[in-house]
N, C-alpha and C positions, 0 to 999 in steps of 0.2 A: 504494500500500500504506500504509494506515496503521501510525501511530509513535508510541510510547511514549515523553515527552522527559520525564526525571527530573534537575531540576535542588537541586544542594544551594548554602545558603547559611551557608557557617560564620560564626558571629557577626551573625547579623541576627533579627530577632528577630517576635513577631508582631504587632506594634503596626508596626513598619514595612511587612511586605506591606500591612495592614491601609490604610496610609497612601497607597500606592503603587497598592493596586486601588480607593480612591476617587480619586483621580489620574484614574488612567482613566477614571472614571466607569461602574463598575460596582458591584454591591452583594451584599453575602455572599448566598446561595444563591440568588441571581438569575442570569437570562440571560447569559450570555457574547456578545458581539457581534463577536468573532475569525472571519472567513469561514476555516469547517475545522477547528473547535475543536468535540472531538464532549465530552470529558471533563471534568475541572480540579478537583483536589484539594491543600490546604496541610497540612502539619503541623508542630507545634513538635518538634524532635531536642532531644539535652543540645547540642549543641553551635551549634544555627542552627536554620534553616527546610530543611524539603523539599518541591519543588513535585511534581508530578506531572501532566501533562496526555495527553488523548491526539489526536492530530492527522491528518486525514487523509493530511499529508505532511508533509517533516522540510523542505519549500520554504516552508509555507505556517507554519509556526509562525516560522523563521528571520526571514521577510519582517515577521509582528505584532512580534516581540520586536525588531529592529532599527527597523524606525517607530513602535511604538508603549511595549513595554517599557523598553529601552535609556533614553532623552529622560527618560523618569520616573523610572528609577532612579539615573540620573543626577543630576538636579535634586536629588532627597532626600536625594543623600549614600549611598547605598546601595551598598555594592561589590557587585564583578560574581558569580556562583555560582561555588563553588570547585570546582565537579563538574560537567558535564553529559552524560549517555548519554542515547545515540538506538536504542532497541529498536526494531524490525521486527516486526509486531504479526498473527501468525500469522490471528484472528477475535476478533470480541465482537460481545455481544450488549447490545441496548438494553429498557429497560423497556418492555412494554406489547404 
């Protein structure tokens, strides 16, 4: 069942995601290369960043953000999201 993972970052800002997904070696409205990763959307809040992605499974985002998220945000100095839910994601539909 796909999952809706909404993570908040109080006090980070969008020059650090920014930093964090060339890190990874991705590029704004480019390709995502996360095996499972159908979504992936940022926003600036008053108070932090909100991420929003949506996942085939709440295994398969756990497993990118631990190997791959975590190490980078780490390194940057970036603290952890002061929020994370895992919605259970009833259907969606895709372009085309």
């Amino acid at each position: 069942m796909a999952v809706v993972v909404q993570q908040t970052f109080t006090g980070s800002t969008l020059d650090q995601y920014d930093e964090a997904v060339a890190k990874l070696g991705l590029t704004a409205g480019g390709p995502h290369t996360a095996p499972g990763l159908l979504f992936h959307y940022v926003v600036a809040t008053d108070d932090g960043v909100e991420i929003t992605d949506i996942w085939t499974t709440r295994e398969g985002f756990e497993k990118f953000a631990q190997e791959e998220i975590v190490p980078v945000t780490q390194e940057l100095g970036i603290v952890p999201p002061t929020s994370v839910e895992f919605i259970e994601v009833h259907n969606f539909n895709t372009a085309g």
